[in-house]
C-alpha positions as CSV (number, residue, x, y, z in Angstrom):
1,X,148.9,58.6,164.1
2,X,148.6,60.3,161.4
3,X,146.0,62.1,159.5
4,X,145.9,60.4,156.1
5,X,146.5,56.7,157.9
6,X,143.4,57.8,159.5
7,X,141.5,59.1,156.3
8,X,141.8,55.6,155.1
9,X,140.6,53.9,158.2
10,X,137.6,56.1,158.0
11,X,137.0,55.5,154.7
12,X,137.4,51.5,155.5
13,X,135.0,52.6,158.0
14,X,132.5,54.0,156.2
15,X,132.6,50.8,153.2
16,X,132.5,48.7,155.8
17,X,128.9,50.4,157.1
18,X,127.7,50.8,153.7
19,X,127.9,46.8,153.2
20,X,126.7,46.4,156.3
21,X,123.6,48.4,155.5
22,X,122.8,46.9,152.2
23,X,123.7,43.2,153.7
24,X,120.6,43.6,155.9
25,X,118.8,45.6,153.7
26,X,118.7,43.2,150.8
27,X,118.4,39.8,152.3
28,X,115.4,41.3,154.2
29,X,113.6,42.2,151.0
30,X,113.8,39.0,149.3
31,X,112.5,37.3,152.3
32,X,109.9,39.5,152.0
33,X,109.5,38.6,148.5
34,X,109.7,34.8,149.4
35,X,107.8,34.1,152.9
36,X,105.2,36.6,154.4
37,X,107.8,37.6,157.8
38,X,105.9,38.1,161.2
39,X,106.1,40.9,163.1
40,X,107.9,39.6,166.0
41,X,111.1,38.5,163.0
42,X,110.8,42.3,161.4
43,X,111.3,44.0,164.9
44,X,114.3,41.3,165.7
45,X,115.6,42.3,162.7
46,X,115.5,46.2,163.1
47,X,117.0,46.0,167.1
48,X,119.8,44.0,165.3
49,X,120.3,46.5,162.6
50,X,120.2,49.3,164.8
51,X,122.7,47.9,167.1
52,X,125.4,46.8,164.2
53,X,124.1,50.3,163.2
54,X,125.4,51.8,166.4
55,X,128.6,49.9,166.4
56,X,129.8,51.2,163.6
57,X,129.2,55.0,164.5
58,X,130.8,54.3,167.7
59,X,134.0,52.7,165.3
60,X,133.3,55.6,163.0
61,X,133.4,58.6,166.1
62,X,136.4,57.1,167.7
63,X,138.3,57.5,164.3
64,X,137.0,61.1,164.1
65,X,138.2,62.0,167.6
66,X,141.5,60.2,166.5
67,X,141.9,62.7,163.3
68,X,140.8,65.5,165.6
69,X,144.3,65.2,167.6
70,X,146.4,65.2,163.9
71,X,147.8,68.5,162.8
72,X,145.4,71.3,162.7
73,X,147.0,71.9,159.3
74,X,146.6,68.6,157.4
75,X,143.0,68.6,158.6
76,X,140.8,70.0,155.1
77,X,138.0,72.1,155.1
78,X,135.4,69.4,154.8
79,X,136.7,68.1,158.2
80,X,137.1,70.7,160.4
81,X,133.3,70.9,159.0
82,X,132.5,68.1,160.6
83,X,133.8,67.9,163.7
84,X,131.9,70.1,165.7
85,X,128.5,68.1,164.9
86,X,130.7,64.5,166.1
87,X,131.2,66.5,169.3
88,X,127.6,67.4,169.9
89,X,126.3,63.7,168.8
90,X,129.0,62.4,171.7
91,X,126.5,63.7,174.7
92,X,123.6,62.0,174.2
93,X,121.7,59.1,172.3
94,X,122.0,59.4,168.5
95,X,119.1,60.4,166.1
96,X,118.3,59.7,162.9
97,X,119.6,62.7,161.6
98,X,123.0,61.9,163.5
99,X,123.2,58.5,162.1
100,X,122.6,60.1,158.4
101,X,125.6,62.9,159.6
102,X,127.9,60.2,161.1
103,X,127.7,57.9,158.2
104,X,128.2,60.5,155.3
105,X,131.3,62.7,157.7
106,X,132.8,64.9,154.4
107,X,129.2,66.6,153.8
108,X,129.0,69.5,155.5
109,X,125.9,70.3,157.8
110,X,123.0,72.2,155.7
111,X,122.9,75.5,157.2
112,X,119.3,75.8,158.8
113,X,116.9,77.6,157.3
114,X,115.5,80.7,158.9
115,X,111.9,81.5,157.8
116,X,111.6,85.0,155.5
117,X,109.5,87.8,157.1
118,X,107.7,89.2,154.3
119,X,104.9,91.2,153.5
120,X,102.5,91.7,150.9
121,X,103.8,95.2,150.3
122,X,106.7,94.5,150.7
123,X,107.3,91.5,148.0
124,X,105.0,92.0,144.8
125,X,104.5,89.1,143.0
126,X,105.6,89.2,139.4
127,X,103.2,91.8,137.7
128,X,103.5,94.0,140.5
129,X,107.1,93.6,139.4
130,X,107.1,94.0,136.4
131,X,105.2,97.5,136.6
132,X,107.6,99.0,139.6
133,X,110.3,98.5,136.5
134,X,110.6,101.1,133.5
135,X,111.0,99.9,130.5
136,X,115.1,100.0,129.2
137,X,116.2,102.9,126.8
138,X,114.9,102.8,123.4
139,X,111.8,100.5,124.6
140,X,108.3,101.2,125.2
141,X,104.9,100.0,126.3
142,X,102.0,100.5,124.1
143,X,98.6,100.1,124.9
144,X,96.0,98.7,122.0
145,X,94.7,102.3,122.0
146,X,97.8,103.8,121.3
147,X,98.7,101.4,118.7
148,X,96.1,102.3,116.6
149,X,95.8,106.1,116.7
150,X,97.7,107.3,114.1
151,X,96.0,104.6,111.7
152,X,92.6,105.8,113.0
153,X,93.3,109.9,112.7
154,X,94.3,108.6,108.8
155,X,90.8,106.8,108.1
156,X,89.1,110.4,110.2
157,X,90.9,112.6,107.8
158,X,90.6,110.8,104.7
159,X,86.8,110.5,105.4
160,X,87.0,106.4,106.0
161,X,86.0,107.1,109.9
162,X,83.9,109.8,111.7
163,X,85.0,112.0,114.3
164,X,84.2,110.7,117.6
165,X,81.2,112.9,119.3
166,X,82.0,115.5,121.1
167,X,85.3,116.6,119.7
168,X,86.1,118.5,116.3
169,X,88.8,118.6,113.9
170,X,90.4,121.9,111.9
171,X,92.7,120.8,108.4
172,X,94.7,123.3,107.2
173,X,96.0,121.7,103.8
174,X,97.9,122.7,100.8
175,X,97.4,121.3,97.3
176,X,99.5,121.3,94.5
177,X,98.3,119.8,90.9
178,X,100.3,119.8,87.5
179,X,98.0,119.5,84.6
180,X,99.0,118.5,80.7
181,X,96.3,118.3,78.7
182,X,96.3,118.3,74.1
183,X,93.5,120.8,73.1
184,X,92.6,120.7,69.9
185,X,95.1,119.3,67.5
186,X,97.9,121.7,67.6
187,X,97.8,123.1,71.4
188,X,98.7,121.6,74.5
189,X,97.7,123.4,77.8
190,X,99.7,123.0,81.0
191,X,98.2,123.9,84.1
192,X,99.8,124.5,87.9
193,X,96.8,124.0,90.1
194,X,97.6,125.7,93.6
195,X,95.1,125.6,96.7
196,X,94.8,126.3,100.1
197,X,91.8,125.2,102.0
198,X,90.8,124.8,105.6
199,X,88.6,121.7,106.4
200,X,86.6,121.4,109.5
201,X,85.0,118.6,110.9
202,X,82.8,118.0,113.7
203,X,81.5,115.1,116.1
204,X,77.6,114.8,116.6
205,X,75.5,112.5,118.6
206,X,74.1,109.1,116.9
207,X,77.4,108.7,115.3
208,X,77.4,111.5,112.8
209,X,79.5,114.1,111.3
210,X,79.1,117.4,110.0
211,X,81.5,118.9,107.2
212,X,82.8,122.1,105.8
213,X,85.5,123.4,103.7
214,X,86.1,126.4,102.3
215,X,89.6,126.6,99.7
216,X,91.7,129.3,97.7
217,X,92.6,128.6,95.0
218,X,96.1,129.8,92.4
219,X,95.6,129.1,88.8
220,X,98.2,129.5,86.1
221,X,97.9,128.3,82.7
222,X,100.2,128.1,79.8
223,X,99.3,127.1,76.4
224,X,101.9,126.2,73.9
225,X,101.5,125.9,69.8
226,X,102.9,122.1,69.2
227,X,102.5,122.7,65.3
228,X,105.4,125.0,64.8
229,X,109.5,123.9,65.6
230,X,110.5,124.6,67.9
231,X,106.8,124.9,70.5
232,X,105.8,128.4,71.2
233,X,104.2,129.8,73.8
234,X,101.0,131.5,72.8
235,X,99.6,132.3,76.5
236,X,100.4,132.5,80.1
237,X,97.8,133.7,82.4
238,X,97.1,133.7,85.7
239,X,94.2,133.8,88.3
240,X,93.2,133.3,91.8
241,X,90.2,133.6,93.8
242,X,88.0,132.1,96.8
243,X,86.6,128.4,95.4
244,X,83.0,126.9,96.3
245,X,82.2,126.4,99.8
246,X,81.3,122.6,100.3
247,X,78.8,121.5,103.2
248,X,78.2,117.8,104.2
249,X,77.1,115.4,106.5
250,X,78.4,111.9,107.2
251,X,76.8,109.0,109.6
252,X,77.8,105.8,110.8
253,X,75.0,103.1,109.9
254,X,76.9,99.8,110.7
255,X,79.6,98.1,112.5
256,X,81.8,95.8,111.8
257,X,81.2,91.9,113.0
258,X,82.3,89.0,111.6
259,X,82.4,89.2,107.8
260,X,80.0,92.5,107.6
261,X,82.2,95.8,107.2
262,X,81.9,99.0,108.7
263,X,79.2,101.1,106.7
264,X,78.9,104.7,106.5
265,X,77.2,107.0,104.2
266,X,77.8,111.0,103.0
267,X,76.1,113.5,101.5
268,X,78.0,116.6,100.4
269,X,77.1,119.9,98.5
270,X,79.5,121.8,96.3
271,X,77.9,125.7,96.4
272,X,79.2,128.0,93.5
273,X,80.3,130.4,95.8
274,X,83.6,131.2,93.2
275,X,83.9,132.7,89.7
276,X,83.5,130.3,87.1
277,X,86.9,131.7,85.4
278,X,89.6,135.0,86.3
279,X,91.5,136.7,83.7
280,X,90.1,133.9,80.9
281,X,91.9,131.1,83.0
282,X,89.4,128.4,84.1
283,X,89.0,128.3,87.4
284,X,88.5,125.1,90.0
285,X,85.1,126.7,91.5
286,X,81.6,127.7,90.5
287,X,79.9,124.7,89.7
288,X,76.9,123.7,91.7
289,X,77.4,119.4,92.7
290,X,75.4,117.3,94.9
291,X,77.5,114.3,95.8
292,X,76.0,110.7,97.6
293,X,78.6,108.3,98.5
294,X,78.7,105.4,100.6
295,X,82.2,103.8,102.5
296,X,82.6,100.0,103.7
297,X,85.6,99.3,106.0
298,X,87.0,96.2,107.2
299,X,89.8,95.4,109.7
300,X,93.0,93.1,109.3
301,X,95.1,93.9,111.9
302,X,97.1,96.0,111.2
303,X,96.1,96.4,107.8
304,X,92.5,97.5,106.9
305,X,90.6,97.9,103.6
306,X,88.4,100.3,102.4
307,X,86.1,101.1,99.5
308,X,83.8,103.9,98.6
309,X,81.5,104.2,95.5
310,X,79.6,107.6,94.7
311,X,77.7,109.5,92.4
312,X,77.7,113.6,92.2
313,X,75.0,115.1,90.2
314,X,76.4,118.4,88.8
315,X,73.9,121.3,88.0
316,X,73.5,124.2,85.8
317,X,75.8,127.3,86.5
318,X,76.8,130.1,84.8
319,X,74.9,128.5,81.4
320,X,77.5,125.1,81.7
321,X,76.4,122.0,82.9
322,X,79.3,119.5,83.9
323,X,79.2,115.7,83.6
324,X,77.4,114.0,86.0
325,X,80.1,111.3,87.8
326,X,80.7,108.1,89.3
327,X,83.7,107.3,91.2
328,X,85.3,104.2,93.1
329,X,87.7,104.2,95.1
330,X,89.4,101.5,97.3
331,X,92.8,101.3,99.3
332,X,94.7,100.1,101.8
333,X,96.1,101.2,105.2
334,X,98.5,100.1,107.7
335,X,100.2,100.8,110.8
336,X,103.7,100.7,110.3
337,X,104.0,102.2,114.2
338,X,102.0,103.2,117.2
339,X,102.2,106.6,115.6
340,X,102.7,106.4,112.1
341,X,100.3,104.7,108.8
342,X,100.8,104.6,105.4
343,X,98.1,103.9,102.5
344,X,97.9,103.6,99.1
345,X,94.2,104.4,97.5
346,X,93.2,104.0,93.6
347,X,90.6,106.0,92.5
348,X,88.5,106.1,89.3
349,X,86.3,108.7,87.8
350,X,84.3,108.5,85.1
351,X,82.8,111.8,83.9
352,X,80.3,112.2,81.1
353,X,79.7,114.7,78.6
354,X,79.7,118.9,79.3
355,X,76.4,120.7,78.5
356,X,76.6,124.4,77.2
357,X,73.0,126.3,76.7
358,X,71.7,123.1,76.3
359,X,74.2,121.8,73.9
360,X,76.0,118.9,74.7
361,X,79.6,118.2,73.1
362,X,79.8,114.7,72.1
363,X,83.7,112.9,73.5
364,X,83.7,115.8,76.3
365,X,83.5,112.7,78.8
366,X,86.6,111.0,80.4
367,X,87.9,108.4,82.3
368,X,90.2,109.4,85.5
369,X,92.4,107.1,87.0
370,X,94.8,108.1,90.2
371,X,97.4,106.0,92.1
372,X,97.6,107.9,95.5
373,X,100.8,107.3,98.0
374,X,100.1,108.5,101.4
375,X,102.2,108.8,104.9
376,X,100.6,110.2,108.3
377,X,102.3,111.0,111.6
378,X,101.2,111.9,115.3
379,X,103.2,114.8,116.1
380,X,102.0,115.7,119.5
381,X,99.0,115.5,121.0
382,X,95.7,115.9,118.6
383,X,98.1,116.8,116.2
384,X,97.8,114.5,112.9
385,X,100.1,115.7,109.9
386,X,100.0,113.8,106.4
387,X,101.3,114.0,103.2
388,X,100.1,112.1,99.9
389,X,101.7,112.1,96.2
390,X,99.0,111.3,93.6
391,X,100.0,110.2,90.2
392,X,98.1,109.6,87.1
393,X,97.2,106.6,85.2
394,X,95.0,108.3,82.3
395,X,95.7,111.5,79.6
396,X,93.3,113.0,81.3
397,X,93.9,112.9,84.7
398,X,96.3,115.0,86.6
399,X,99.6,114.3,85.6
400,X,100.4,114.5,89.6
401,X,99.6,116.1,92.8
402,X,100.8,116.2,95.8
403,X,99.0,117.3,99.2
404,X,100.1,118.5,102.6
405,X,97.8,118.9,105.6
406,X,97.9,118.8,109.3
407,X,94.9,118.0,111.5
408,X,94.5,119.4,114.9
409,X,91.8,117.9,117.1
410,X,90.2,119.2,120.1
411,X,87.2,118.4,122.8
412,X,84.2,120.0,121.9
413,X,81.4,119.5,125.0
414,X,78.8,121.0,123.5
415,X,78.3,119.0,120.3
């Protein structure tokens, strides 16, 4: 006989067991549904399905063993699959598992299971995994410390923020400030403002913060006659010295919760420790200024606002008396990266009228107002370098300015 004759016969077979099953599965269920059955009728009824049941798997096994003698060739996969667990079923009484096996014969046999021996070391469970594996090229993990240093070096270093206790920062900076300024009616003066300074700050217990700077500063001065065509140049003059020490202290008063800001106050004295003026050029030093500002700071992730209002009481040196002044100032700064802010700060200064032996000239006061630009960058480790373009608003404010500094920052235990 053949092998596909025989494929059909099982197939017949296998219908034939299929109608069989539901024929005794489904008049038995709406019995159930119309009389309540007895016991003694529901175990008739399951020894005369199991014995059609067994019946047919004999019908069913004797076609197998027939399709077992057919070519080896024309037998498929599926089959041969099944042949091995027809001869096993053959020795002995079948199971329910055999009966499931003999009446579905193209399924192969599930191959059994074989328990895993693992370990706790030896299979992490996912965030175990997920550490043992580097992040890809290009990628990196940041930590909420991280992403936040650069912006919080920017608020130390522009005075928003205290340096933390025990550690100190040095600021090297460089300054550079174009002036143009009408004098009179018929002279303008232009002035290049150079300066190099050195900043230190340091960390102290109950969240405070002591200051001091000392600069250099490079004057040069030009004033040109506007009346005549074309301009002329009446002077150029030059002059450099050491500018006015500046001593201050800065503390932390409150934190930030809820609506309330971050507060934190500064004092700050300006010492006339430079000339007044070298080779007749007016120089940015010796004056003699006592400054009280006070800083409120509030967080929006990753942006955060601040504002400062002061006042700076200027006294008598060298027989002038400068303008007492008022200044605000607020701004905004955010983290672009884990290692890089930018800001933007306006600042507005209002300065009242000079005093010379005790006479004061009337319109000497002024209103200054500055648009600042800044960018800030961790280089390496405690090292902070920024750079910020100022530009004028007002005719008498500094046309522009621009500043470069780098701030270095370092343990200090014994602060």
């Amino acid at each position: 006989m053949g092998a596909k004759p025989a494929w059909r016969r099982l197939a017949s077979a296998t219908a034939i067991v299929l109608l069989v099953l539901l024929g005794t599965v489904l008049p038995g269920s709406m019995a159930a549904r119309a009389t309540e059955p007895t016991i003694e009728q529901l175990q008739k009824e399951i020894r005369q399905r199991d014995a059609v049941i067994r019946s047919l798997i004999r019908r069913v096994e004797n076609l197998e063993r027939q399709i077992g003698t057919a070519d080896s060739a024309s037998a498929s996969p599926a089959a041969a699959a099944t042949r091995p667990a027809a001869r096993s079923r053959a020795g002995g009484p079948p199971a329910p598992q055999t009966e499931v096996a003999a009446l579905e014969p193209e399924e192969p046999p599930a191959k059994p299971r074989m328990p895993a021996k693992t370990s706790p070391a030896s299979s992490p469970g996912p965030p175990q995994q997920a550490r043992a594996n580097p992040p890809a090229p290009g990628q990196f993990e940041v930590s909420e410390d991280d992403a936040e240093r650069a912006l919080e070096r920017t608020l130390v270093a522009t005075g928003n923020l205290l340096v933390p206790s025990g550690f100190a920062e040095v600021e090297p900076l460089f300054s550079y400030t174009r002036r143009e300024t009408p004098i009179l009616v018929l002279f303008n003066q232009h002035r290049n403002e150079f300066t190099w300074a050195l900043d230190t700050r340091l960390g102290l217990p109950w969240e405070s913060q002591f200051e001091i700077a000392l600069p250099y500063n490079l004057v040069n001065q030009q004033i040109t006659n506007v009346f005549v065509a074309p301009p002329q140049q009446v002077s150029d003059r030059s002059g450099n010295a050491v500018g006015d020490l500046t001593v201050g202290l800065a503390k932390t008063f409150v934190h930030e919760s809820g609506w309330i800001p971050d507060l934190l106050g500064r004092i700050t004295y300006e010492a006339p420790t430079g000339p007044l003026s070298v080779n007749q050029v007016p120089m940015l030093s010796g004056q003699s200024k006592l400054s009280f500002a006070g800083t409120a700071l509030k967080r929006q992730d990753p942006l955060v606002f601040v504002g400062t209002a002061g006042y700076t009481k200027a006294f008598q040196s060298n027989h002038i008396t400068p303008g007492d002044q008022i200044n605000f100032q607020t701004g905004a700064f955010l983290a672009t990266s884990p290692e890089t802010a930018l800001r933007a700060v306006l600042q507005q200064n209002f300065l009242q009228n000079t005093t010379v032996d005790n006479v004061t000239f009337k319109g000497s006061n002024s209103a200054q107002s500055i648009l600042t630009f800044g960018a800030s960058s961790i280089l390496g480790r405690g090292i902070l370098v920024d750079l910020q373009v100022g530009i004028g608003l007002t005719n008498s404010a500094p046309k522009y300015s621009v500043i470069l500094s780098s701030t270095y920052r370092f343990g200090a235990p014994g602060l």
